[in-house]
C-alpha positions as CSV (number, residue, x, y, z in Angstrom):
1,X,6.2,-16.7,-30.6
2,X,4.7,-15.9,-26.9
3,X,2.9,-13.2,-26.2
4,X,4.3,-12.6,-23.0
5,X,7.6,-13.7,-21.2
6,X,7.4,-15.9,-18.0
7,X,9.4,-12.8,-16.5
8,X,6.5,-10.0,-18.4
9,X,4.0,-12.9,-16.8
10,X,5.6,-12.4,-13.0
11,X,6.1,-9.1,-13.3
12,X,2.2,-8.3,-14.3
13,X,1.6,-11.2,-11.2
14,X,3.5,-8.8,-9.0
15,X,1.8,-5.2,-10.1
16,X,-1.5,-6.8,-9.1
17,X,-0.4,-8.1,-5.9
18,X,1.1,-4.6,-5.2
19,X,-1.9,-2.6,-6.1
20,X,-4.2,-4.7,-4.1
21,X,-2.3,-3.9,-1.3
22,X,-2.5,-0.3,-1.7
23,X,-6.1,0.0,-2.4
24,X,-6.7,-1.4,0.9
25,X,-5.2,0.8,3.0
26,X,-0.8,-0.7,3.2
27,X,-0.2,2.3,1.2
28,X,3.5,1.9,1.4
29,X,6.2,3.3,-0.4
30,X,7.4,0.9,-2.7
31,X,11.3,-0.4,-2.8
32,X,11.8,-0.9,-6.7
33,X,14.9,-2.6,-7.6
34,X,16.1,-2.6,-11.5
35,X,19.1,-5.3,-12.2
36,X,21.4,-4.9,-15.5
37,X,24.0,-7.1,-16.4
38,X,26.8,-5.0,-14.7
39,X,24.6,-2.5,-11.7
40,X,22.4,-3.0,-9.3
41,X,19.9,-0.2,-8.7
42,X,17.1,1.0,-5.9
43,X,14.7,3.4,-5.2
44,X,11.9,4.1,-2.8
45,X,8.8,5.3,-4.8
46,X,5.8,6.9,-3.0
47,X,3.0,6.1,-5.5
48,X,0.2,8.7,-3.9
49,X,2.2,11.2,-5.2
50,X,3.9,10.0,-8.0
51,X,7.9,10.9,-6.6
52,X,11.3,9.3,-5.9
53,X,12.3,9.7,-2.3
54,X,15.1,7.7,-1.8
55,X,17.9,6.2,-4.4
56,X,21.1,4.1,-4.4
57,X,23.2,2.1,-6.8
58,X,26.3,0.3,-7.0
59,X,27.4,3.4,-9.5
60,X,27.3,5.7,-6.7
61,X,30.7,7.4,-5.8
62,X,30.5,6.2,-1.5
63,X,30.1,2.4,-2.6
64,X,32.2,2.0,-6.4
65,X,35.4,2.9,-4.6
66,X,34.6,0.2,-2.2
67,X,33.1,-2.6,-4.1
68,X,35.2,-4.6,-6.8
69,X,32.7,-4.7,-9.7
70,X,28.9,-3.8,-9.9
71,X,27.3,-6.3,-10.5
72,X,27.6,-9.1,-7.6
73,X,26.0,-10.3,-4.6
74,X,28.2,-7.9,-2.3
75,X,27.1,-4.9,-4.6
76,X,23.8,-5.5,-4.1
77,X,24.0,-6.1,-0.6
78,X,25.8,-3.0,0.2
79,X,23.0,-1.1,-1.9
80,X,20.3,-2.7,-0.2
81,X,21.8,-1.3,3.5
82,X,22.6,2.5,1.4
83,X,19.2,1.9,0.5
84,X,17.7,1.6,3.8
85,X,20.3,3.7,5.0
86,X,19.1,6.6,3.2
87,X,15.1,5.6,3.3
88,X,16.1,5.6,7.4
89,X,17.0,9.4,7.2
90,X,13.8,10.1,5.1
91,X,11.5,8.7,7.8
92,X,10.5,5.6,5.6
93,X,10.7,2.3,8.1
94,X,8.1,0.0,6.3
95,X,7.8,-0.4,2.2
96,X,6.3,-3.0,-0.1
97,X,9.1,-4.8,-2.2
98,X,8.6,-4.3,-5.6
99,X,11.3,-7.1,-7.4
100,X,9.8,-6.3,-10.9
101,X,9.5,-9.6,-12.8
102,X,12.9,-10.7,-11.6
103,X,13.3,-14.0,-9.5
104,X,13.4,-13.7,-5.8
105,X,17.2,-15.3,-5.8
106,X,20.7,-14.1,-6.0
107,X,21.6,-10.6,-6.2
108,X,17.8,-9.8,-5.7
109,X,18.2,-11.6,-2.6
110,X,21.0,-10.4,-1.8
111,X,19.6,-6.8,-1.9
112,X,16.8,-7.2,0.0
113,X,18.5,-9.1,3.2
114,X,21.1,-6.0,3.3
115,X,17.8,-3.3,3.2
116,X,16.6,-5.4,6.2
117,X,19.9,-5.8,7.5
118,X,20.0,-1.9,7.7
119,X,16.4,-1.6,9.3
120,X,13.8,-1.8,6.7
121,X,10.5,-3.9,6.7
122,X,8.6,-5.6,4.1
């Protein structure tokens, strides 16, 4: 048996390249994403302080009337603009993208080009 997964392996990968980052002076808020088999979810972490500033999901009561089902490329599009949407109003323009160990296709994809598509950068 492995000791670690290809997606625990990319997901460590990703934590380093995020922390160098911060130590050297991007300290941006980071845009976490968490992907189950039938939600989407996002949140704006600030990692100096330790807090949740901005969240969205495909559960949340402005997009699950809209969308069909949870758990497709339009859901996680139309969390990724809520996402910036709300990050917008909080003042936060710029944040690292934090994908977990996940693959950087699909509805991970498809989140991230709708948070840009509402006016974030990373």
């Amino acid at each position: 048996m492995k000791k670690k997964t290809t997606f625990g392996r990319r997901k460590e990968r990703l934590r380093i390249r995020l922390r160098r980052a911060h130590e050297t002076g991007k300290g941006r808020a980071r845009l976490v994403i968490f992907r189950s088999s039938q939600h989407i979810y996002a949140q704006v972490i600030d990692d100096t302080k330790g807090v949740t500033l901005v969240t969205a999901s495909s559960l949340d009561k402005e997009l699950k009337e809209k969308l069909k089902k949870g758990s497709g490329k339009e859901a996680a599009a139309a969390v990724g603009k809520l996402v910036a949407e709300r990050a917008a109003k909080a003042g936060i323009n710029e944040v690292a993208f934090d994908r977990g160990g996940y693959l950087y296709h699909g509805r991970v994809k498809a989140l991230a080009d709708g948070a840009r598509e509402g006016g974030m950068q990373f």
